[in-house]
C-alpha positions, -999 to 999 in steps of 0.1 A, spaced: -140 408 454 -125 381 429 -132 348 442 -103 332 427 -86 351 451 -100 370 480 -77 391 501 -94 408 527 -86 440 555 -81 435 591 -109 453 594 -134 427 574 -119 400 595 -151 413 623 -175 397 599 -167 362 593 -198 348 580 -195 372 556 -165 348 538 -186 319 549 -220 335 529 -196 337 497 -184 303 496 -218 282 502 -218 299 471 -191 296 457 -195 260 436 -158 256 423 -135 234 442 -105 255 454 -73 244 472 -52 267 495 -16 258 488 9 268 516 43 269 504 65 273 474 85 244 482 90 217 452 65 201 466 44 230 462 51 241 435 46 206 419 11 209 432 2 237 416 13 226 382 -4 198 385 -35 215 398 -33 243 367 -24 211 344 -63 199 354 -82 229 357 -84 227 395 -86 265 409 -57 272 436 -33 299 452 -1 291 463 10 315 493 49 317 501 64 336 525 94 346 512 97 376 492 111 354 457 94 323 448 127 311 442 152 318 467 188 304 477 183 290 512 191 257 497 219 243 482 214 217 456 191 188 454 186 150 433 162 146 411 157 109 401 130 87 378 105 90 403 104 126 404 111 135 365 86 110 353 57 132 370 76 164 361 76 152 329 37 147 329 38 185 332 63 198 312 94 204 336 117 174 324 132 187 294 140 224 309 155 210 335 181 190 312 188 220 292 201 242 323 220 209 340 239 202 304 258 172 311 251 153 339 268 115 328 294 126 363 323 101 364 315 85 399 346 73 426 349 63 459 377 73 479 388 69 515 401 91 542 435 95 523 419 110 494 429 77 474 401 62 449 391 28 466 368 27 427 384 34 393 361 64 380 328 53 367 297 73 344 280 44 340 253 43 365 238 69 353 239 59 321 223 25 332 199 43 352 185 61 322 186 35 295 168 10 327 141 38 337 136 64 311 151 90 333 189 101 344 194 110 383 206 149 379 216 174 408 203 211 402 200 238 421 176 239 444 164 272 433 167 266 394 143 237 405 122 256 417 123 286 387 116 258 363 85 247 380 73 285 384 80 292 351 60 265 342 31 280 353 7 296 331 -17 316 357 13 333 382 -11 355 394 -22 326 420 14 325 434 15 349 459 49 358 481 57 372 510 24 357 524 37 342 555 7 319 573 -1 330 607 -37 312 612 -57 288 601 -99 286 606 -120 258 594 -159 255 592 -187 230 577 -183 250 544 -144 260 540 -112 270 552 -96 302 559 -61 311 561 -45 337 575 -14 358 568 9 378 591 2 411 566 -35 401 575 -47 389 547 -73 361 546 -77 335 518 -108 308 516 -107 279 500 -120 242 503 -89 227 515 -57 239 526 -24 217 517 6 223 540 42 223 520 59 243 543 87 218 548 96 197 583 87 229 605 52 236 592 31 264 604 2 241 585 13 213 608 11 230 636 -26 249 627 -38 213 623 -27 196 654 -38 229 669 -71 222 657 -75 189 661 -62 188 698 -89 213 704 -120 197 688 -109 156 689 -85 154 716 -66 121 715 -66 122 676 -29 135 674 -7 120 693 4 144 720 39 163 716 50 140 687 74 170 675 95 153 709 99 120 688 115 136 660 153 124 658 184 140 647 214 116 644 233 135 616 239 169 607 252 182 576 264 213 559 257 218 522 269 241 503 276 257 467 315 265 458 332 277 426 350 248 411 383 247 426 415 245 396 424 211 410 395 195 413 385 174 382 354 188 367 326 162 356 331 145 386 316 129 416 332 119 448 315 103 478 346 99 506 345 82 536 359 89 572 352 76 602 321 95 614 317 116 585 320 116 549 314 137 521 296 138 486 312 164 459 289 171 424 302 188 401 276 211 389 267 239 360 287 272 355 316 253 365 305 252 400 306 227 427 277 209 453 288 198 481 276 181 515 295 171 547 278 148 568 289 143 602 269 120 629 258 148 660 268 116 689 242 108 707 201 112 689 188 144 697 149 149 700 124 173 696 134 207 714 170 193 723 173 194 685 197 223 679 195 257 654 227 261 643 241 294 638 269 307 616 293 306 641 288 268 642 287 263 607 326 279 606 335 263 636 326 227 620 337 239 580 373 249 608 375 217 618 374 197 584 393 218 565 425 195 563 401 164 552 414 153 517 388 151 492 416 140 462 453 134 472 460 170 465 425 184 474 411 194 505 374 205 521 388 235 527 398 242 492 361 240 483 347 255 517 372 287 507 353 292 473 325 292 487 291 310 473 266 295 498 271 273 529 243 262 554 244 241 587 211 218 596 202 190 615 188 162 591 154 152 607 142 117 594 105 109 606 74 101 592 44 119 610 16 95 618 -12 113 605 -9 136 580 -46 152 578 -74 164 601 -108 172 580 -102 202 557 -62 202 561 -34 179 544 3 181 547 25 166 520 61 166 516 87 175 540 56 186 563 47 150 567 76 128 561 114 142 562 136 118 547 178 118 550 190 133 515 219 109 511 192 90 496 182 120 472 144 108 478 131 137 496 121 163 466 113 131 444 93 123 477 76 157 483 66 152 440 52 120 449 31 133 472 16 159 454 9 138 428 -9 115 446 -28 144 463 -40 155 432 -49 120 423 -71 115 452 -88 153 445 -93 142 411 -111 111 417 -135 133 443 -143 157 417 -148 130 390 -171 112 415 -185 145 436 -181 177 409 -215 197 421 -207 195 452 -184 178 481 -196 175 510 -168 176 545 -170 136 548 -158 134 509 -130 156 512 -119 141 541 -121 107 525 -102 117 496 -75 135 518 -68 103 542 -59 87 505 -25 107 507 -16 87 539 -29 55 527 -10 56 495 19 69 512 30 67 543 43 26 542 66 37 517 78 69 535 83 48 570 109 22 541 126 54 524 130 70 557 149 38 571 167 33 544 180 67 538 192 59 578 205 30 574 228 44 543 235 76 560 248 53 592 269 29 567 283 57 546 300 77 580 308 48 590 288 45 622 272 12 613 291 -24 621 289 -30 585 304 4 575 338 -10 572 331 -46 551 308 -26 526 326 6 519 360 -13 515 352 -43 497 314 -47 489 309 -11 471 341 -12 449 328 -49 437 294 -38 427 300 -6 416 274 8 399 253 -25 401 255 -9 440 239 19 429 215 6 405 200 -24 429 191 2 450 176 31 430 156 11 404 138 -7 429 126 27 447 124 45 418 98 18 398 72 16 426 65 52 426 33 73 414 23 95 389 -11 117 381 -36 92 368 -49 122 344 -19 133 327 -7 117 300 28 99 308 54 106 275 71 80 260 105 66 270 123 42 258 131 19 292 132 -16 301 121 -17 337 85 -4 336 73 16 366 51 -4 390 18 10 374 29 -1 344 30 -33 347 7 -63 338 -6 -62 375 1 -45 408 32 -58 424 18 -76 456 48 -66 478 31 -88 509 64 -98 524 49 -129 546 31 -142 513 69 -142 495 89 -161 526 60 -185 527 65 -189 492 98 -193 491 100 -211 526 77 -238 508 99 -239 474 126 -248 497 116 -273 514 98 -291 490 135 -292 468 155 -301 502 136 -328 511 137 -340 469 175 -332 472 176 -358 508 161 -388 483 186 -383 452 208 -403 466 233 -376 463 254 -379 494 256 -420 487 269 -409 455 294 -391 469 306 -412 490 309 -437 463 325 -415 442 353 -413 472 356 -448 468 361 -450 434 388 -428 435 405 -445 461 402 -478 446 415 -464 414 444 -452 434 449 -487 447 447 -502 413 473 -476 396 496 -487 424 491 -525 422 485 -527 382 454 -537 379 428 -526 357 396 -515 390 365 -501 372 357 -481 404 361 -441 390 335 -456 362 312 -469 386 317 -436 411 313 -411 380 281 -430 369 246 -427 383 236 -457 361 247 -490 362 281 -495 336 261 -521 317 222 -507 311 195 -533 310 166 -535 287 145 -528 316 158 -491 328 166 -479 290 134 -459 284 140 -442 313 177 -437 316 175 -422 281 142 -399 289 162 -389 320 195 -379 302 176 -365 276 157 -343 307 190 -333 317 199 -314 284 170 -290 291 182 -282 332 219 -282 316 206 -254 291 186 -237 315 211 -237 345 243 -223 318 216 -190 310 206 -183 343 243 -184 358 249 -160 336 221 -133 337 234 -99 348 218 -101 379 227 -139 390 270 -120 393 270 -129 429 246 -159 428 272 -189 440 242 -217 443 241 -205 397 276 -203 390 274 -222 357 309 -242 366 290 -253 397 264 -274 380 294 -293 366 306 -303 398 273 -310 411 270 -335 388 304 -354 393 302 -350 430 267 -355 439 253 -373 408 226 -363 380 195 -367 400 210 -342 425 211 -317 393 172 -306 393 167 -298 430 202 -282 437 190 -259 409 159 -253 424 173 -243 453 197 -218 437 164 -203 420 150 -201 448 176 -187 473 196 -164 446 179 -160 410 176 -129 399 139 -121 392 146 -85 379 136 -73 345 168 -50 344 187 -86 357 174 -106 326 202 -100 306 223 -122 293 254 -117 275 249 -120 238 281 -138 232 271 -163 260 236 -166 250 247 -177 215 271 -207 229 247 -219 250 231 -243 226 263 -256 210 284 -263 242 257 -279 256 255 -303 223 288 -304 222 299 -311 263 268 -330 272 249 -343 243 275 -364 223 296 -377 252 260 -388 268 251 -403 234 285 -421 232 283 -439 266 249 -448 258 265 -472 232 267 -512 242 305 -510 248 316 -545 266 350 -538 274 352 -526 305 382 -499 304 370 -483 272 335 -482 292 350 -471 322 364 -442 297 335 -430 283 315 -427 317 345 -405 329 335 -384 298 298 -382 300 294 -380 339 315 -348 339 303 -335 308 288 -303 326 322 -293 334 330 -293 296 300 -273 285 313 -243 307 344 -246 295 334 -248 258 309 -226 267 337 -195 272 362 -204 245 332 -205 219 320 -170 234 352 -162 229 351 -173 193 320 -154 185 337 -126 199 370 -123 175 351 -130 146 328 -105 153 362 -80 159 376 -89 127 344 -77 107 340 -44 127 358 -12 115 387 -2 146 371 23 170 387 57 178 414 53 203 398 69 236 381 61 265 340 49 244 311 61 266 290 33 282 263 34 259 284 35 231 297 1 240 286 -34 219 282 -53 255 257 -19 267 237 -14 233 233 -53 235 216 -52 270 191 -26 263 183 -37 225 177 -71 242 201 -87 210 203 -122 236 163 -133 233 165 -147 201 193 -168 211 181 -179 243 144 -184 228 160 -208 205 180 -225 228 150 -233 255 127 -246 224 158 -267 210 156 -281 240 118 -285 243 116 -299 211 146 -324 216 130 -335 253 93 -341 241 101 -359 209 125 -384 226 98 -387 254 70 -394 233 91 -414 210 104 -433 241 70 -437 257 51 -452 229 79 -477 224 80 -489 259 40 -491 264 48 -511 233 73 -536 244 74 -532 280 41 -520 294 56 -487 299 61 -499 337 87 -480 356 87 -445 335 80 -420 363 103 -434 390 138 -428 400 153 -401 383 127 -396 363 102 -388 389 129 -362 415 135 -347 380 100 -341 373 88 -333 412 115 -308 411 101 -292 377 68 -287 394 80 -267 423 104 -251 402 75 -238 379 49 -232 399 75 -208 423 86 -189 394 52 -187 381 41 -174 415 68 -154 417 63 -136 384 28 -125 399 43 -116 428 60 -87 408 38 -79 387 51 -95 354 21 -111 348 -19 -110 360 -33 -140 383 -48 -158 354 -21 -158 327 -1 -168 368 -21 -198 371 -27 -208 334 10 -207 327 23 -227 362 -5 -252 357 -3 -254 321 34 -265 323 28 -282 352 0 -305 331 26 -311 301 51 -331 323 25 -360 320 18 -353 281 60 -338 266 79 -348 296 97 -328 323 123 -318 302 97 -301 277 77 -288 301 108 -271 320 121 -258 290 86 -244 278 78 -225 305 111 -207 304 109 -201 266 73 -183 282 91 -166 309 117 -154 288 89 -139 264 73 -120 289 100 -108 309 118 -94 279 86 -81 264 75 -56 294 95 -21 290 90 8 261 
């Protein structure tokens, strides 16, 4: 009998120690793999890929039948199937996939103009597209992947399953028997495996499963999905997600000129457990009957698509995570032990997950254990499935909720979001969502990951392990904030203000009466009109400081991912600094940091344009006009003048900042050749190719060491000569010293912060915040602010392929 596969008669089943004899014998690990779902399948691949012995058992009569419609695949999922081989194939059959995305309401009317460029983001950001295949082509790529079919078995339904001290045996309703080591259950969310293993485990540790937790699985939507020929009016290439209230829709186009399709529809009130219902065909046509007059475009219905129709299926969409997921020699993986919503395409990219991190945790046993492994082991390596998976199951599984309830609009929020939020963000909707997921998956430790070009590594790829310890973050970001409230409370800020008012008003009353009030100078000005010899050094250290947060706030309000970031909004820091004066500057933009600042590496961006203006607007809005009322200018009008100028300076450098953009821009057009006419693809476009080439580091780079250089040499310049002449007395108060607290907490947050995700390690964490936390004494605040971004600029643009 071959051991690689032993099939026994019913009438061999009488001498069970028989099987038992063989395998204390038998020194290879094997693994009994029930299911040839994708997760299953995945397995085995992966398995094959590392010379692990298994057979895969499936108990339908093709390894790749249509009982499903279509399904997602995003980075998470194709970066492991790329490990094995399946990526590539899997683009060849889907052709294009770049689907022009809209959004349209109940009418049929777009609510988005018709978009291909999340995918295209998603691709150029991660490595990988997001693609919908059939199900069933899926699952014919992963087989035919395989290299030993002989250990995929069909119509090998499981009816039993028998453990001992030395194995498992698993039984089939033609009666075969297979042994193995372990058995793996991806049998999808009504698992015979499941069942065998509660079975089991209510029988020898009672209380070890909880009891009858197939009652607390909900149902609060059910959907049919489906497969139609492509009707003649509806626009191929395309992808439509329509909204009703209590339903909606997503349409896909698909290859062969076909057409996926899903209606989702809420079920009322959350059915459990054995309330949840089987639907038959009669209810799917009944439901198809009763949405077949929904518009899908303005001159396309649901039932134009339900009529041309190759497949259809009604199901209840299940969303729970099990609590435990193995009992000794048994595991469950996939849809068996976690069944996720699909609006949120992560439950095949889940169930690949899972496998991979299955065969990560049998690896690692072998590698440690490969004579033998004893029960204790296995189990120990089994329980690492859970531990590596089930916190992120329990967040994808509320998510995919959460979007399934906004998206039928059975959530408070449906309304807001759908109508105004999603047509704003558009893809960045999208994208803010699925990169996130997507980068803090797994793959197999021990296959070899190919290179992509992206520029959002995957969490293992980073530096470090992202902490993602949520109470260590609000701490974090509750101390940040206070620290930069309470400098905000002493900056005088408010006082200003209200001296500002004043000034205005008395200028009002001298226009009327004709005379010549200094009161706007004196409300513009956080200085004195007339400096003394006194407070020189330090007003001009402290307007020199301000060059470097004027440089720094203009590139982060206009990252990519500050768009919605109010507290950065360049134009804001210009009316900071007229309304609440220049020592309010530093902690305000703390606080925007803090509260809004994009820390993503796919956020970084800036446009190049912008990047490039930076430097000269500042110089040109805040530098001369600063310089100029620096001058000893007596008369008090022409004073009164120039303070106007240089105390709303910041205004000017966003203003300068877009018409020399603008500049750069037209100059640039009138050295290009003319494009095609046509519609150019997103990542044929100057703005896209700049983004992922990362063309705006050398700019920005240059700017924050300008601006170093600028702020240390006038501070040490400044310093010497006042120790000098003055006995440097007075240096590190006022503005000087909120400018330079507010530095500190602004570095050591980001620097924290940049562990936090993973950007850095702790060391080059700590060496980096204290480092430029220990050069405000030696270059200045300025210096030190501006160095430790030229640093985090280098290392966030660095990470990627």
């Amino acid at each position: 009998l071959p051991l690689h596969s032993l099939e026994i008669t019913n009438i061999a089943t009488h001498y069970k120690f028989f099987f038992f004899f063989l395998l204390a014998f038998h020194m290879g690990f094997k693994v009994i793999i029930v299911g040839g779902s994708v997760a299953g399948l995945s397995l085995a691949n992966m398995l094959e890929k590392l010379d692990i012995d298994y057979t895969l058992l499936e108990a339908y009569p093709d390894i790749a039948p249509q009982v499903g419609a279509s399904i997602g695949l995003l980075p998470n999922g194709f970066r492991i199937l790329d490990q094995f081989g399946c990526f590539e194939p899997i683009q060849d059959i889907v052709g294009e996939y770049h689907l022009k995305s809209t959004f349209r309401g109940p009418d049929g009317k777009a609510v988005s103009k018709p978009n291909d460029a999340a995918v295209h983001h998603l691709e150029y950001r991660t490595g990988y597209p997001s693609i919908f295949i059939d199900r069933q082509m899926l699952l014919q790529v992963l087989y035919d992947n395989l290299k030993q079919k002989d250990k995929v078995l069909s119509e090998k339904r499981v009816s039993k399953i028998e453990l001992n001290d030395g194995g498992v045996l698993v039984h089939t309703k033609d009666g075969s028997i297979f042994e193995g080591d372990i058995v793996v259950g991806a049998d999808g969310i009504h698992s015979t495996v499941r069942q065998e293993m509660w079975r089991i485990g209510h029988q020898e540790s009672p209380g070890y499963f909880p009891k009858d937790e197939h009652s607390r699985v909900p149902v609060a939507t059910r959907c049919i999905f489906g497969i139609s020929k492509r009707p003649s009016n509806l626009a191929a290439g395309t992808q439509q997600m329509c909204f009703n209230d209590g339903w909606s829709y997503l349409i896909v186009g698909a290859p062969g000129n076909r057409t996926y399709w899903f209606l989702f529809e809420g079920v009322g009130d959350t059915k459990y457990g054995k309330d949840i219902p089987r639907y038959s065909k009669e209810d799917l046509e009944k439901l198809a009957m009763a949405h077949l007059q929904d518009k899908i475009f303005e001159d396309v219905t649901f039932g134009d698509i339900y009529k041309n129709r190759i497949m259809a299926t009604l199901v209840p969409l299940e969303e729970y995570v099990f609590e435990k997921w193995h009992y000794k020699r048994i595991v469950c993986i996939g849809d068996a032990s976690h069944k996720i919503d699909p609006i949120s395409g992560q439950g095949g990219n889940g169930a690949i997950e899972a496998a991979a991190i299955l065969t990560n945790a049998l690896t690692d046993m072998l590698e440690k254990n490969p004579k033998s492994q004893s029960a204790e082991v296995i189990e120990s390596a089994l329980a690492q499935v859970h531990a590596n998976r089930h916190a992120r199951a329990k967040n994808l599984v509320a998510q995919g909720h959460q979007l399934q309830q906004i998206l039928t609009g059975r959530s408070p929020i449906s309304k807001p979001v759908i109508k105004y939020l999603m047509p704003v963000l558009r893809e960045d909707g999208f994208l803010n969502t699925a990169v996130p997921i997507c980068k803090a998956s797994h793959h197999v430790h021990k296959l070899p990951v190919p290179k992509r070009s992206r520029i959002v590594p995957f969490d293992d790829e980073l530096p470090a392990r992202p902490l993602n310890n949520k109470t260590a973050s609000n701490v974090a970001t509750l101390l940040a904030f206070s620290s930069l409230a309470a400098l905000l409370s002493k900056s005088g800020g408010v006082t200003h203000l209200s001296t500002l008012l004043n000034g205005f008003q008395s200028q009002t009353r001298s226009i009327s009466t004709g005379a010549s009030g200094i009161g706007l100078a004196q409300g513009f000005s956080g200085l004195p009109s007339v400096v003394s010899a006194g407070n020189l050094i330090q007003d001009v250290q402290f307007r020199t400081n301000l060059f470097s947060a004027l440089s720094i706030w203009l590139a982060e309000g206009h990252r990519v991912g500050n768009r919605l970031s109010v507290l950065l909004w360049p134009s804001l820091s210009g009316a900071a600094f007229a309304a609440f004066g220049a020592n309010a500057i530093m902690p305000l933009f703390g606080l925007g940091l803090v509260l809004r600042g994009s820390n993503t590496l796919d956020g970084r961006h800036v446009p190049v344009n912008s990047a490039k203006s930076i430097l000269p607007s500042v110089i040109a809005g805040y530098a001369i006009p600063t310089a100029l009322a620096a001058l000893p200018v007596q008369d008090p009008q022409l004073r009164q003048a120039v303070n106007l100028v240089a105390s709303t300076a910041p205004i000017y450098c966003t203003a300068l900042m877009n018409g020399i953009s603008s500049v750069i821009q037209k100059v640039r057009n009138m050295f290009q050749q003319p494009k095609e006419k046509g519609e150019a693809k997103p990542d044929e476009r100057e703005d896209f190719v700049a983004m992922y080439q990362k063309k705006d580091v050398v700019p920005l780079k240059f700017t924050y060491a300008f601006a170093a250089g600028l702020c240390a040499t006038v501070h040490i310049i400044s310093t010497i000569y006042a120790k000098s002449n003055y006995g440097g007395t007075g240096l590190t108060t006022g503005g000087n010293a909120l400018f330079g607290l507010a530095s500190v907490v602004q570095i050591l947050y980001l620097a924290w912060d940049m562990r936090y995700e993973g950007f850095v390690t702790t060391k080059q964490a700590v060496l980096g915040g204290l480092g430029s936390v220990g050069s405000n004494l030696l270059v200045g605040p300025g210096a030190a602010l501006s160095g430790f971004f030229y640093w985090r600029e280098h290392v966030m643009s660095s990470l990627g392929k």
